[in-house]
TORMARGU-635273 format. One record per residue (C-alpha): x, y, z negated; residue number from 0. Coordinates in nm, 3 decimals, decimal comma. Layout:
BEGIN
u=X | v=Y | w=Z | k=NUM
...
//
This chain:
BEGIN
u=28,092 | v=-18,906 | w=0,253 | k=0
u=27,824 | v=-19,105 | w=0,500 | k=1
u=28,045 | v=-19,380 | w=0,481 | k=2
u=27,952 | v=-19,648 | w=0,251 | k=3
u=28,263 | v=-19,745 | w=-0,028 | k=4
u=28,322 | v=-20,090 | w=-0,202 | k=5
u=28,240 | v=-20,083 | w=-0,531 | k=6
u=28,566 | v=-20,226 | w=-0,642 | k=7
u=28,839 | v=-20,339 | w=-0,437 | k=8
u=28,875 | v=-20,667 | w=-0,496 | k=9
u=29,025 | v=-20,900 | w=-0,215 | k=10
u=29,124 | v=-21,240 | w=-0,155 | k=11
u=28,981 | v=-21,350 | w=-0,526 | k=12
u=28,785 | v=-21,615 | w=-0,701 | k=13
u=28,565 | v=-21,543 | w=-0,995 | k=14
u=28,659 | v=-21,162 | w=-1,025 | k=15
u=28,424 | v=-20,915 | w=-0,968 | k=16
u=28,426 | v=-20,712 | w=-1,245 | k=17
u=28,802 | v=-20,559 | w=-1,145 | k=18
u=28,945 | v=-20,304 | w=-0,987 | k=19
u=29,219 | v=-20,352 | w=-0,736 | k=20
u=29,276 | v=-20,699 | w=-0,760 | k=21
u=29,404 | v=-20,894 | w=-0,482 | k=22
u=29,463 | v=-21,280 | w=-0,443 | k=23
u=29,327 | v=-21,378 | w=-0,798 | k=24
u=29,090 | v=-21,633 | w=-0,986 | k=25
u=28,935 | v=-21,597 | w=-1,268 | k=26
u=28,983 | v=-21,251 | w=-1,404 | k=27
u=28,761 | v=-20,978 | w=-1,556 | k=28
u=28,790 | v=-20,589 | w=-1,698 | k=29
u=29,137 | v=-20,608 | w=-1,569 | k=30
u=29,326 | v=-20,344 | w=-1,326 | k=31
u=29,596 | v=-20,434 | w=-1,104 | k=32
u=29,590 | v=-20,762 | w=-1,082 | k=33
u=29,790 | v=-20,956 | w=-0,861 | k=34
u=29,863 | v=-21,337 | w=-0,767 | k=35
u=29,705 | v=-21,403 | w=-1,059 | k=36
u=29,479 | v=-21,655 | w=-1,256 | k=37
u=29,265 | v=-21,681 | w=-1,631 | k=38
u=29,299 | v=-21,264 | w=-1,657 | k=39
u=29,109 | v=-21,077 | w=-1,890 | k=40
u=29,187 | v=-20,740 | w=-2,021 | k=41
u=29,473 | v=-20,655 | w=-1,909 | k=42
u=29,663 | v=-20,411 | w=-1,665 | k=43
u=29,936 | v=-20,443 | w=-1,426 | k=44
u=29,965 | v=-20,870 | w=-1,441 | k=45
u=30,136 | v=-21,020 | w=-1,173 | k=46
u=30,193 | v=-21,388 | w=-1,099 | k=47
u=30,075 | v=-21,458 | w=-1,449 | k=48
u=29,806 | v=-21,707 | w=-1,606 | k=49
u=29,632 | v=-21,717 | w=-1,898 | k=50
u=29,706 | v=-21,337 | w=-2,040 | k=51
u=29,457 | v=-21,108 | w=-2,221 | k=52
u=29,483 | v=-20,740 | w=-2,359 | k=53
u=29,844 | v=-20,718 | w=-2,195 | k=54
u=29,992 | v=-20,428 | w=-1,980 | k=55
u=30,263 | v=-20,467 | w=-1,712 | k=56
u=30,348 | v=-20,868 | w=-1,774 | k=57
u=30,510 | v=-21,063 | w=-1,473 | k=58
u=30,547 | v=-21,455 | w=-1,450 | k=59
u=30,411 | v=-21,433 | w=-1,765 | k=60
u=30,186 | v=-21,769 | w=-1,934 | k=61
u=29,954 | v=-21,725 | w=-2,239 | k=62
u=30,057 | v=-21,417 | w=-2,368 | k=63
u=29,856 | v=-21,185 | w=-2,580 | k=64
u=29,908 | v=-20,790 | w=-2,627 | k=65
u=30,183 | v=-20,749 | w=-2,443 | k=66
u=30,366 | v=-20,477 | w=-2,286 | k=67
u=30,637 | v=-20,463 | w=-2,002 | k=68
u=30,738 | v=-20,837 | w=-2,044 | k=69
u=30,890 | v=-21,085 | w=-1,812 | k=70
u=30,858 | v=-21,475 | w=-1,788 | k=71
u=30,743 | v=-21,463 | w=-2,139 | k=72
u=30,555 | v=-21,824 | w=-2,282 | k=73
u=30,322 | v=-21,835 | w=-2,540 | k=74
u=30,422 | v=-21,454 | w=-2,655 | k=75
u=30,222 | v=-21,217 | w=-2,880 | k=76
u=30,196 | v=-20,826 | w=-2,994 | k=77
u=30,545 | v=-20,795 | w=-2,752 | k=78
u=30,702 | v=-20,538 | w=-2,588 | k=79
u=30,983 | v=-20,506 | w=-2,343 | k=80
u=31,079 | v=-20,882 | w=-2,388 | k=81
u=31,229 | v=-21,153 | w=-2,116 | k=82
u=31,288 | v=-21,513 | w=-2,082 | k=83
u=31,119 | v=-21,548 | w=-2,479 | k=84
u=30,915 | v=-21,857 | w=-2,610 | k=85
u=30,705 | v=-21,840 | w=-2,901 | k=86
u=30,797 | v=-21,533 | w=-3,022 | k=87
u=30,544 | v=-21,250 | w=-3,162 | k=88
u=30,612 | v=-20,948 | w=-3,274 | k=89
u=30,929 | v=-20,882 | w=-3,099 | k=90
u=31,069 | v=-20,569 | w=-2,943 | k=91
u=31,311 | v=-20,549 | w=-2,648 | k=92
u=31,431 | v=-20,902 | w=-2,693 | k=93
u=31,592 | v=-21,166 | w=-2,479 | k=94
u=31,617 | v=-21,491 | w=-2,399 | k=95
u=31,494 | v=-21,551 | w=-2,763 | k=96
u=31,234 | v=-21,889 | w=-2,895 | k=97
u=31,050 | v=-21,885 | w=-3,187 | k=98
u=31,125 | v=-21,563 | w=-3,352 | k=99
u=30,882 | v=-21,348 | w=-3,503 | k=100
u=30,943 | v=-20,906 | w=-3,622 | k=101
u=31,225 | v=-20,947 | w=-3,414 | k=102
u=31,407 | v=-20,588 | w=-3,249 | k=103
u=31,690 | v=-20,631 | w=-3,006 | k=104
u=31,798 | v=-20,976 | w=-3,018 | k=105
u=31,981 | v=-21,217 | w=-2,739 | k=106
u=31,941 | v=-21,592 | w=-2,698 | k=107
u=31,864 | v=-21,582 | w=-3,059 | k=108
u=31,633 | v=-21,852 | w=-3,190 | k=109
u=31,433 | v=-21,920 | w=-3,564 | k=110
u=31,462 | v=-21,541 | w=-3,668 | k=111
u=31,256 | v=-21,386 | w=-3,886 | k=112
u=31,222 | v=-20,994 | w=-3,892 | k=113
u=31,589 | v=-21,041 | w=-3,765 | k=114
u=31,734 | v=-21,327 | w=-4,076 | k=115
u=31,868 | v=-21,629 | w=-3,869 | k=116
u=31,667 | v=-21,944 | w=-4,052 | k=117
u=31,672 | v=-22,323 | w=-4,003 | k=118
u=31,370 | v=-22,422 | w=-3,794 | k=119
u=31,216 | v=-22,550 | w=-4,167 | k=120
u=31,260 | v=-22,244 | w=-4,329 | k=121
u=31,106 | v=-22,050 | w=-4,030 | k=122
u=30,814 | v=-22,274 | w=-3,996 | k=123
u=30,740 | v=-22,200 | w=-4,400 | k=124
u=30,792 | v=-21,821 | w=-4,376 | k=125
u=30,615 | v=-21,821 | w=-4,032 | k=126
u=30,313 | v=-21,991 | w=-4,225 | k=127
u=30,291 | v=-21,760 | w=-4,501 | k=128
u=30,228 | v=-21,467 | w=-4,288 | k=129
u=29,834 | v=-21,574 | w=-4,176 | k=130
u=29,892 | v=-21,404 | w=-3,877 | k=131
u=29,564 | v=-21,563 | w=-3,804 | k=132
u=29,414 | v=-21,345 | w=-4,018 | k=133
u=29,394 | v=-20,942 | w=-3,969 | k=134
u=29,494 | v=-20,854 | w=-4,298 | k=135
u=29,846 | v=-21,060 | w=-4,280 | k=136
u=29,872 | v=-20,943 | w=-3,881 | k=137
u=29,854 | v=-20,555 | w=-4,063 | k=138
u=30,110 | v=-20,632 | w=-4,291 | k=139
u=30,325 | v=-20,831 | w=-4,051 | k=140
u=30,269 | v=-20,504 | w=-3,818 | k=141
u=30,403 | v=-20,281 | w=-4,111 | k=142
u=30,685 | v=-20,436 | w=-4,174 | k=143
u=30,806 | v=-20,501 | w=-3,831 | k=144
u=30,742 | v=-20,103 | w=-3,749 | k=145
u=30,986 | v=-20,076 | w=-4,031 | k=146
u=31,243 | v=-20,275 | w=-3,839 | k=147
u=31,249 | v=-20,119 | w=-3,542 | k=148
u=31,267 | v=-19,760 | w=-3,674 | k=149
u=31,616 | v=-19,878 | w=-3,795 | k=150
u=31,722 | v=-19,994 | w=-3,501 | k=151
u=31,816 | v=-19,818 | w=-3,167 | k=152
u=31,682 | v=-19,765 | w=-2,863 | k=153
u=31,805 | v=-19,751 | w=-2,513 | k=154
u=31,765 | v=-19,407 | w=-2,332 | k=155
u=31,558 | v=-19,552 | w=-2,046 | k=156
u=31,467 | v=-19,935 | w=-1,981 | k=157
u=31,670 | v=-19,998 | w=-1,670 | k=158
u=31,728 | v=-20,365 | w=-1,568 | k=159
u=31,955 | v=-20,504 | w=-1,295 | k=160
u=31,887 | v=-20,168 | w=-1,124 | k=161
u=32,178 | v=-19,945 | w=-0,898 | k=162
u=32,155 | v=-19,615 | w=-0,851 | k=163
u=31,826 | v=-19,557 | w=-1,024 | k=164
u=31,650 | v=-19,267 | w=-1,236 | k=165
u=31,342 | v=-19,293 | w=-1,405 | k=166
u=31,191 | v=-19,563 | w=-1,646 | k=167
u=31,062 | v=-19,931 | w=-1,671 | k=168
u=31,317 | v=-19,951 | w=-1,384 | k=169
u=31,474 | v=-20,382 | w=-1,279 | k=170
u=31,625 | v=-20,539 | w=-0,993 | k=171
u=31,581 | v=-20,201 | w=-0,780 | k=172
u=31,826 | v=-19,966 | w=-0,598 | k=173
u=31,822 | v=-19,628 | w=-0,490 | k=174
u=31,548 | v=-19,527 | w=-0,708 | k=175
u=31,486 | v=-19,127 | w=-0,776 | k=176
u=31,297 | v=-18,989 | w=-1,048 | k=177
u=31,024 | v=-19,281 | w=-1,018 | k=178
u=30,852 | v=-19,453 | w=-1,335 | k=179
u=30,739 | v=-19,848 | w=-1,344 | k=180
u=30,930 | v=-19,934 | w=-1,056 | k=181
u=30,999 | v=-20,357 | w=-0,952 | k=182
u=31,180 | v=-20,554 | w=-0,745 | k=183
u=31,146 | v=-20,252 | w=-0,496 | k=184
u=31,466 | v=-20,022 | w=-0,292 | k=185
u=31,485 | v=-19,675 | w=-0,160 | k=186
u=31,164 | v=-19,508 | w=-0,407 | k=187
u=31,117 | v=-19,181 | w=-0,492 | k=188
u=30,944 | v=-18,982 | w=-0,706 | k=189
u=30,647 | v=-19,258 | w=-0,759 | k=190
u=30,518 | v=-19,452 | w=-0,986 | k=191
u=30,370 | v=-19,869 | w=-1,000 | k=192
u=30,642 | v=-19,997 | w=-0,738 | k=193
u=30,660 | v=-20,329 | w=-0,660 | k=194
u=30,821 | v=-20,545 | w=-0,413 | k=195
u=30,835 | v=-20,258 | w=-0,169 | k=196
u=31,124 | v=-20,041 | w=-0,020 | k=197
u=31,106 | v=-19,676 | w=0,141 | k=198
u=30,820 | v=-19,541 | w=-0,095 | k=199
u=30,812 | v=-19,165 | w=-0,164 | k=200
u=30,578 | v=-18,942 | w=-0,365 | k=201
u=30,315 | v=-19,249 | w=-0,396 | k=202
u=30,153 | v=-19,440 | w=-0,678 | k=203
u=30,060 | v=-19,863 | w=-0,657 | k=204
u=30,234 | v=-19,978 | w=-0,417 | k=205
u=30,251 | v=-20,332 | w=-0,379 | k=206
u=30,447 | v=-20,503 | w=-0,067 | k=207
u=30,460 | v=-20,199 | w=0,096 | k=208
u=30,705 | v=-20,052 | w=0,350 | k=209
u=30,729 | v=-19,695 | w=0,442 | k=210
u=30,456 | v=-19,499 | w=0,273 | k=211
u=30,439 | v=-19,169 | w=0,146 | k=212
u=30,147 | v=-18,932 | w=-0,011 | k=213
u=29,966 | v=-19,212 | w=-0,089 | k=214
u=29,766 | v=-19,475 | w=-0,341 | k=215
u=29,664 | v=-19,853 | w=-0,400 | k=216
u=29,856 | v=-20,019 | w=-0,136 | k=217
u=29,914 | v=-20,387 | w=-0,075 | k=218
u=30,042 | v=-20,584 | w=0,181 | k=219
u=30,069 | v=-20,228 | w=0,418 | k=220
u=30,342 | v=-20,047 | w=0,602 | k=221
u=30,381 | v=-19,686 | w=0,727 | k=222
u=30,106 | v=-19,537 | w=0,578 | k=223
u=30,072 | v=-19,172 | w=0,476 | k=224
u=29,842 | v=-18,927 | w=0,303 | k=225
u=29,584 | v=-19,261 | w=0,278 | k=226
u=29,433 | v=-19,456 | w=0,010 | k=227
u=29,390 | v=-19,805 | w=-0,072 | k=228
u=29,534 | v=-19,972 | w=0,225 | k=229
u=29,492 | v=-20,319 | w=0,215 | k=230
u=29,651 | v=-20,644 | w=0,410 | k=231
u=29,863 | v=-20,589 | w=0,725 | k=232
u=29,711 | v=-20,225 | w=0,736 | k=233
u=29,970 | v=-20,026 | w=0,938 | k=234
u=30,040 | v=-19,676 | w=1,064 | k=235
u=29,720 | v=-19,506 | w=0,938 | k=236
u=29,731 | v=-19,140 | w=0,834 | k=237
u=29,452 | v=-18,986 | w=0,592 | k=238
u=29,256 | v=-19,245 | w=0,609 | k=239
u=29,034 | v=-19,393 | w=0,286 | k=240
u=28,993 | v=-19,795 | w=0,216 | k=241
u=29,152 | v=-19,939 | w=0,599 | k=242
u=29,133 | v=-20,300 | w=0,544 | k=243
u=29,257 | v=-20,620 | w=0,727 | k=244
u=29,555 | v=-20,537 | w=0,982 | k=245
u=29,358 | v=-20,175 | w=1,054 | k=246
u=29,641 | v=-19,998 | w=1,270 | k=247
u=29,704 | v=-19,649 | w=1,416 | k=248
u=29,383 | v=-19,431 | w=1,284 | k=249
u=29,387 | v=-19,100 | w=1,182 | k=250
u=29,084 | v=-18,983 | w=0,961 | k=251
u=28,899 | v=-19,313 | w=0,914 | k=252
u=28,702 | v=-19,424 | w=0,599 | k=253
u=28,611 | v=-19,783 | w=0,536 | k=254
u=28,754 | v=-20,004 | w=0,869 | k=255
u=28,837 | v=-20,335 | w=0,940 | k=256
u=29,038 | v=-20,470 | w=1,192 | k=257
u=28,990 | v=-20,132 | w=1,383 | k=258
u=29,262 | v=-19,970 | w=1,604 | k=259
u=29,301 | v=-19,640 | w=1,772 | k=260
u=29,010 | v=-19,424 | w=1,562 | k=261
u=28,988 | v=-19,080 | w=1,460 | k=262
u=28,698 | v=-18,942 | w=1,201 | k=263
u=28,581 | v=-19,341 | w=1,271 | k=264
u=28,548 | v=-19,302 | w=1,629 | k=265
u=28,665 | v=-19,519 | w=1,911 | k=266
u=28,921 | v=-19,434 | w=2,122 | k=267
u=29,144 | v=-19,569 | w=2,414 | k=268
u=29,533 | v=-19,597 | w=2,331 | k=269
u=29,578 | v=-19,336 | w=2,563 | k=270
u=29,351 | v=-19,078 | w=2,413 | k=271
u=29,429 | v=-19,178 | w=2,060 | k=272
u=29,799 | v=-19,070 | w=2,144 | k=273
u=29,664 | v=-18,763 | w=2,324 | k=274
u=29,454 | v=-18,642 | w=2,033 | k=275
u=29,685 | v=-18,719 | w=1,689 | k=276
u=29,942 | v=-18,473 | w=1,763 | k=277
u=29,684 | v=-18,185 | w=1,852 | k=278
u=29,519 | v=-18,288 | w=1,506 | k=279
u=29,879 | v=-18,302 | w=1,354 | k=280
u=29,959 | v=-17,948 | w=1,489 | k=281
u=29,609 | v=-17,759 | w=1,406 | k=282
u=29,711 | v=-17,923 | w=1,043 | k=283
u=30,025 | v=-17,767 | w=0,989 | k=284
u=29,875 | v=-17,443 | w=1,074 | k=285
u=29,601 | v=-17,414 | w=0,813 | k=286
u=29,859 | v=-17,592 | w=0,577 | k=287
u=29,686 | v=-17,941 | w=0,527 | k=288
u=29,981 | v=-18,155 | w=0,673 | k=289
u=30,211 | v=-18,333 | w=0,449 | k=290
u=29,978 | v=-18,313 | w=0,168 | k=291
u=29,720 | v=-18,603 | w=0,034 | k=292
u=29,380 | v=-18,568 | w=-0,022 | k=293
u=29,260 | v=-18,250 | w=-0,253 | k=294
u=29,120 | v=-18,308 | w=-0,622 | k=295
u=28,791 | v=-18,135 | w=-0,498 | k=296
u=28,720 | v=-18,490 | w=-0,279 | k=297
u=28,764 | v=-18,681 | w=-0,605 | k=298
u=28,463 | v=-18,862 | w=-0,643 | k=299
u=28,569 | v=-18,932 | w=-1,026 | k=300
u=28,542 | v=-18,718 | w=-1,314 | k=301
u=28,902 | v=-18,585 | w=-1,429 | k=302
u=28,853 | v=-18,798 | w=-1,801 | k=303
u=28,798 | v=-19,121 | w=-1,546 | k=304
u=29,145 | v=-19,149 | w=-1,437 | k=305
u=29,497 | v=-19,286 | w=-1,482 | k=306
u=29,603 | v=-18,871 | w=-1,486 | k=307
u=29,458 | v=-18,851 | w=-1,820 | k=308
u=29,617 | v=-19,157 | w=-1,961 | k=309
u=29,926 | v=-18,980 | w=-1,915 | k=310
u=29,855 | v=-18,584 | w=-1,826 | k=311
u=29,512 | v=-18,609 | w=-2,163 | k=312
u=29,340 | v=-18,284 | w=-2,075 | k=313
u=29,035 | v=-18,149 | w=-2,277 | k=314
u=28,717 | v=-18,099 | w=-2,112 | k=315
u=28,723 | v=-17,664 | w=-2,117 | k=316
u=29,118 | v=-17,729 | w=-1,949 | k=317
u=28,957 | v=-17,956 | w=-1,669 | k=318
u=28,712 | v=-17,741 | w=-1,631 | k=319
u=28,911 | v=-17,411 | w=-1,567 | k=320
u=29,059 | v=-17,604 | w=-1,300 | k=321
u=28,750 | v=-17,674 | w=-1,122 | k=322
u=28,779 | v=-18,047 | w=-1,218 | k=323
u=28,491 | v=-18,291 | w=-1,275 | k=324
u=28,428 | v=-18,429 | w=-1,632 | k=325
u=28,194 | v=-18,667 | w=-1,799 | k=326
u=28,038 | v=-18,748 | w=-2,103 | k=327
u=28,079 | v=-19,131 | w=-2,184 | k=328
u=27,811 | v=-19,343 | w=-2,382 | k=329
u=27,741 | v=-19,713 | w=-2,399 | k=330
u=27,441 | v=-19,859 | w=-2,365 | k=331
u=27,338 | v=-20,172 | w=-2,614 | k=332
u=27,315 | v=-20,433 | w=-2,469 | k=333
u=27,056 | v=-20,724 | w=-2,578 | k=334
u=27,208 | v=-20,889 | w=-2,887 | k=335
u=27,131 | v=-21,127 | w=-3,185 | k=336
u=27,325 | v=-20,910 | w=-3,408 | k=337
u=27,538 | v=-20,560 | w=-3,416 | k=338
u=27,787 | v=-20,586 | w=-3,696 | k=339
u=28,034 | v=-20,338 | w=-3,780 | k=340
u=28,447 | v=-20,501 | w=-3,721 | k=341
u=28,532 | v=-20,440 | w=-4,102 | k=342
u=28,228 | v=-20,669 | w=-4,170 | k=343
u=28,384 | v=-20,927 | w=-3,972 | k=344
u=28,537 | v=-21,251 | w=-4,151 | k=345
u=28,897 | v=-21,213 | w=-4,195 | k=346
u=28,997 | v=-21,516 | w=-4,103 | k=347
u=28,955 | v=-21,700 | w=-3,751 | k=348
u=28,851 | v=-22,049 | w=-3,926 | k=349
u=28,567 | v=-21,869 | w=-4,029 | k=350
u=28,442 | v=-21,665 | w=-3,710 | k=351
u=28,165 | v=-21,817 | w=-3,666 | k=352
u=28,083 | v=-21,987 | w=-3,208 | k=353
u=27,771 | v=-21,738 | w=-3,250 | k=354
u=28,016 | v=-21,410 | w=-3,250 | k=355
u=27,962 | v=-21,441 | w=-2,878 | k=356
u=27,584 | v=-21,307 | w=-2,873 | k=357
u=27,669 | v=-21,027 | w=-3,120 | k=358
u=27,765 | v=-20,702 | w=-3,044 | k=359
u=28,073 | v=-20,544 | w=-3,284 | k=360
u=28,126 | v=-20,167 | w=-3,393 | k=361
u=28,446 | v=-20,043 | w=-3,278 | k=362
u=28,657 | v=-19,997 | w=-3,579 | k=363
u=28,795 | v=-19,660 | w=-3,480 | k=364
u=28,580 | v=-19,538 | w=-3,174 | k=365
u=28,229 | v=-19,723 | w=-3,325 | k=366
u=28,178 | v=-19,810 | w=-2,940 | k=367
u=27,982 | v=-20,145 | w=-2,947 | k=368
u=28,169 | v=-20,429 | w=-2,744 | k=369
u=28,138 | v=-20,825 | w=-2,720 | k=370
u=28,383 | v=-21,114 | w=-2,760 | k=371
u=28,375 | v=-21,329 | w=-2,424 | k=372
u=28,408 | v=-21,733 | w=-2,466 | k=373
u=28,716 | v=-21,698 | w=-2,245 | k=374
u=28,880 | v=-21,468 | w=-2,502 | k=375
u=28,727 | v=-21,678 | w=-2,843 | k=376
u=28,889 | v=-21,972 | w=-2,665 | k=377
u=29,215 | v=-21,833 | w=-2,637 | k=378
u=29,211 | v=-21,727 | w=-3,012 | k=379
u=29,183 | v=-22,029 | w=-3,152 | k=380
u=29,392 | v=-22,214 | w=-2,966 | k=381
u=29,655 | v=-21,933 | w=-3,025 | k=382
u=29,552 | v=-21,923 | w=-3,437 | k=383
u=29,498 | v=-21,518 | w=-3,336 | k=384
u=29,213 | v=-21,324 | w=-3,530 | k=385
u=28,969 | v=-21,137 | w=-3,361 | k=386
u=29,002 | v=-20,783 | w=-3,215 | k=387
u=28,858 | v=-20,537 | w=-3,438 | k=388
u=28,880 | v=-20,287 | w=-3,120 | k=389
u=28,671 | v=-20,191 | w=-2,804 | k=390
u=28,862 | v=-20,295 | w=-2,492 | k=391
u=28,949 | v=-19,912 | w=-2,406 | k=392
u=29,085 | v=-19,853 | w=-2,747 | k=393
u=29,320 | v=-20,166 | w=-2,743 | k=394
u=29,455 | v=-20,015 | w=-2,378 | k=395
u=29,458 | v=-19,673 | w=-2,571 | k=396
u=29,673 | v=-19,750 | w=-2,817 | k=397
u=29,850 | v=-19,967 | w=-2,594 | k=398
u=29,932 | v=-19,706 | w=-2,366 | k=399
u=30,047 | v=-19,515 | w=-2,630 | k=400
u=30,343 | v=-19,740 | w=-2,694 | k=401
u=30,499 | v=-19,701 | w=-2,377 | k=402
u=30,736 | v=-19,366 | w=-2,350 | k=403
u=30,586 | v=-19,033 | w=-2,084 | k=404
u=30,694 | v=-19,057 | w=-1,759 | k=405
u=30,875 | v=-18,775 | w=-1,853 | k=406
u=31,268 | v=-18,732 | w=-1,848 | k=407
u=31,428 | v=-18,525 | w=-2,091 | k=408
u=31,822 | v=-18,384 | w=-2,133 | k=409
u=31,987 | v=-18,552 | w=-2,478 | k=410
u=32,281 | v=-18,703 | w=-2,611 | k=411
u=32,328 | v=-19,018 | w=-2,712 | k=412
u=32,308 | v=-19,090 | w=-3,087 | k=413
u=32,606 | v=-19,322 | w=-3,027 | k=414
u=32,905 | v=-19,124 | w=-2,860 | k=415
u=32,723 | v=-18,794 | w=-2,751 | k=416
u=32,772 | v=-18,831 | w=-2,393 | k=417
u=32,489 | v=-18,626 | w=-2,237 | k=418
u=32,193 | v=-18,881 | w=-2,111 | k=419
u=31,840 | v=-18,878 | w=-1,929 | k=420
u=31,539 | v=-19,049 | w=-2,173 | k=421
u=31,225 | v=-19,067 | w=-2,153 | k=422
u=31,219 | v=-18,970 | w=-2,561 | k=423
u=31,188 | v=-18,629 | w=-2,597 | k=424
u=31,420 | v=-18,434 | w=-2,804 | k=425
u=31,223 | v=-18,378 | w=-3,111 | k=426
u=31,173 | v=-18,773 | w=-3,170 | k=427
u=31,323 | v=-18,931 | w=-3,416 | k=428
u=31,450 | v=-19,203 | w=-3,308 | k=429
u=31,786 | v=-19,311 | w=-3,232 | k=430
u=31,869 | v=-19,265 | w=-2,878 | k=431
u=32,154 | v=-19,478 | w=-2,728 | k=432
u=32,338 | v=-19,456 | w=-2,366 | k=433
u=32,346 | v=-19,755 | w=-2,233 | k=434
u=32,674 | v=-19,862 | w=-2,285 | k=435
u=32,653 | v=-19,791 | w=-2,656 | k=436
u=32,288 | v=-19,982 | w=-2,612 | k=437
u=32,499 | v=-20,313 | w=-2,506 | k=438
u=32,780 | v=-20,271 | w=-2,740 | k=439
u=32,542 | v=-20,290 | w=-3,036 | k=440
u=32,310 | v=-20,589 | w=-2,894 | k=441
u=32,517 | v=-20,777 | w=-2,760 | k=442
//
């Protein structure tokens, strides 16, 4: 560990320090995964998207606003699972649709409300009398549109122009095995956070990458193995941490640029570089290192600091019988005018008053203190959306939450009983259909 570490990896970006793998961006802040991106804050997993806060996994997505898994949406809020929609809040697994609001599985629909086809008056009026500017007529509207979808089906797995794919949050892949999150990407397996890659196996965030395997956080990188974060034209690097800009053929390394032929950081010749990797390779396989990544023990994060626990939660006495890290989290208050708890806040946005933005508001569930950035009060009120009543980690929290395990489970569908793979486990309630029946009943 005598190698000095970025703080964040953040490369090729404008205006975004306060990130964490972000990559040819402007303008974005407390956001993860960002990519080709612009105006940013909040969110994880945007890519080639502008102008989104508090969303998670949106692509060529403009202005949208608590979002989840949603694809060339415009203008889109509290959404999940939508494509190709306008105007439309609310909505669940919807497409094609403009102007719809507590919408669940609707195509190229248009002016629907909680799923009653209006006329564009009538829609306006009902729209209106919602105050979804507001938080108390947002709750209600929330209520009822929870309703909704409980009485409406579900596909097994979210699988989108995909062949020959297993998993979940698959489109426009092939040959996909047992892999979660997956984009735009052929030939993954068993991984998670694909995108625009092919020949991926056992690896998590890949983005543009080409033949990698036991590894993380890769962009713009082929062949690597058993490495992390390997960044723009990196190439045949194995166990190596943070190789940056076209690094190639190192074994070992920590924290190069534009290096070539290195073991343990060390220059060598071509010659000896070839020489030495396979004696490396071979003492590896005998102590039974080979073939596997990095061990937990060189974790410089606590166990409760990770993705793993957004999706594997541990408490702290299970870490710790593992031998895992953990930490205690606190905030520290930061200088402010005023602290005001988020039930004390004005229910309406016409009356949130420009000085919100030098308070500091309780967390209505945690009690964690956070602050409302002019970015975000901007965005409200030319959206007509209320304030969050929410730290930042509990909106992804319960955001999180709404997106299925990456899990499979054995079922049958609800529909015709043929036996399927879902990601809802059996003792849900919900109303699981193959997708055949799925498209028979939307379409």
């Amino acid at each position: 560990m005598s190698t000095p570490f970025l703080s964040n990896v953040v490369v090729n970006c404008v205006n975004s320090d306060f990130n964490s793998f972000c990559v040819d961006t402007k303008d974005a802040y407390m956001s993860a995964r960002v990519a080709d991106s612009e105006h940013i804050y909040f969110c994880y997993l945007p890519l080639f998207s502008l102008y989104c806060i508090d969303s998670y996994g949106v692509d060529h997505c403009q202005y949208c606003y608590e979002c989840i898994d949603c694809w060339s949406c415009y203008e889109s809020f509290f959404s999940q699972l939508c494509r190709n929609c306008t105007n439309v809040q609310l909505c669940y697994c919807c497409t094609g649709c403009k102007n719809c609001v507590g919408c669940v599985n609707l195509r190229n629909a248009s002016n629907c409300f909680f799923n009653e086809q209006l006329s564009p008056d009538e829609y306006g009026k009902r729209l209106a009398e919602l105050r979804l500017s507001t938080i108390g007529g947002l709750e209600r509207a929330k209520e009822r549109f929870d309703d909704l979808r409980r009485r409406h089906p579900v596909r097994a797995v979210f699988m989108l122009q995909s062949e020959n794919a297993l998993g979940d949050y698959i489109s426009n892949s092939r040959d996909v095995s047992r892999s979660f999150d997956v984009d735009q990407s052929e030939s993954v397996s068993y991984s998670w956070g694909v995108e625009y890659s092919r020949d991926i196996g056992d690896a998590d965030f890949i983005y543009y990458g080409e033949r990698c395997y036991e590894n993380i956080s890769n962009s713009r990188s082929t062949d690597i193995y058993f490495s992390f974060a390997a960044f723009q034209g990196t190439h045949d690097v194995f166990y190596c941490l943070l190789p940056f800009n076209g690094t190639r053929d190192c074994f070992g390394c920590a924290g190069l640029k534009h290096a070539e032929y290195c073991i343990l950081n060390k220059q060598y010749s071509k010659e000896e570089y070839e020489r030495l990797a396979p004696k490396i390779i071979t003492h590896m396989r005998s102590t039974g290192e080979w073939g596997e990544f990095f061990p937990m023990e060189l974790s410089p994060f606590a166990y409760n600091e990770t993705v793993a626990h957004e999706y594997f939660p541990l408490r702290e006495e299970e870490a710790a019988a593992r031998g895992w890290k953990w930490k205690d989290q606190y905030d520290e208050m930061q200088k402010v005018t005023k602290v005001i708890p988020a039930s004390q806040l004005p229910d309406s946005l016409d009356d949130i008053p420009d000085d919100i933005l030098n308070w500091a508001i309780e967390c209505a569930a945690t009690k964690r203190p956070f602050k409302i950035i002019k970015q975000e009060l901007d965005f409200y009120r030319r959206m007509g959306l209320p304030v969050p009543h929410f730290h930042p980690d509990e909106r992804f929290r319960r955001r999180t939450a709404l997106r299925n395990p990456r899990k499979l489970w054995k079922r049958n569908c609800a529909n015709c009983q043929k036996p399927i793979a879902t990601s809802y486990s059996p003792e849900r309630p919900e109303r699981v259909y193959c997708e055949e029946c799925y498209l028979k009943e939307v379409y």
